[in-house]
Phi, psi and omega in degrees: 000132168311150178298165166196154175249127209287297179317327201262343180287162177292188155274306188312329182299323186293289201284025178241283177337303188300320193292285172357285227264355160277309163304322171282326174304298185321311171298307186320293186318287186328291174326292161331292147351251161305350157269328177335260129041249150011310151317272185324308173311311181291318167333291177301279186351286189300297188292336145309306186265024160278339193247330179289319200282308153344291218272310190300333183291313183273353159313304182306313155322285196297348172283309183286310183276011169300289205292326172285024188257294181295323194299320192292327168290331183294317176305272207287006158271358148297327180288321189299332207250323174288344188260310180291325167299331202245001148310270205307341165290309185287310169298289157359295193269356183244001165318282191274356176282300202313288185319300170330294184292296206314307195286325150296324179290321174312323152329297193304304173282333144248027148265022120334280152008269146347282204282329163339299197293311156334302178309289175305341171275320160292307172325290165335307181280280228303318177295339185272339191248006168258310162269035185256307163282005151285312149348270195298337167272334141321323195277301188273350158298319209273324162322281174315300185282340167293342203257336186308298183299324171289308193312332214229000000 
């Protein structure tokens, strides 16, 4: 607004100023007002679409560790199955190991066994072949005094 000196003015002039300069305090409040108002509105605006991108974000989050969630279970029920596969391949192989020694040691014991019998067995034809060469020497003693005996 222009300077103006005050003194040289009238009253109407003074109360014309005044009313101006009141009706613009008035507009001012009002603007105020409405942009406060305004503000406020743009405030509320942001902080909605701040708690919307919130919400979508942890949707979004919660959507993702869903799906790592399912990836991680498709793992380990895979791992499981390979783990579990690879038991039964080891119960299988310490199975078919047991039996192998089992059927050996079984062997083992009956030559043992065997030999046991052997041993005893050999004894027997020994006991069986002396006498049998006591026999036989009995047999031909008795020859000789018979043919001793024809002789004579």
């Amino acid at each position: 607004m222009e300077e103006v000196n005050l003194k040289k003015l009238k009253r109407s002039e003074l109360l014309e100023m005044m009313i101006s300069f009141s009706e613009e305090a008035e507009n001012c409040r009002k603007r105020e007002a409405e942009l406060t108002e305004r503000f406020e509105k743009e405030r509320l605006e942001l902080q909605q679409q701040m708690a919307d991108e919130r919400a979508r974000m942890l949707k979004d989050f919660d959507e993702e560790k869903a799906l790592m969630r399912e990836k991680f279970n498709e793992q380990k029920a895979a791992m499981q199955e390979k783990f579990d596969k690879d038991i039964a391949g080891l119960k299988e192989r310490h199975e078919r190991e047991t039996a192998e020694l089992k059927t050996l040691v079984d062997r083992q014991m009956k030559k043992i066994d065997e030999a046991g019998s052997l041993a005893e067995a050999s004894v027997a034809i020994s006991e069986v072949l002396e006498s049998a060469q006591k026999a036989a020497d009995i047999y031909l003693k008795a020859l000789r005094e018979k043919a001793e005996t024809k002789n004579e």
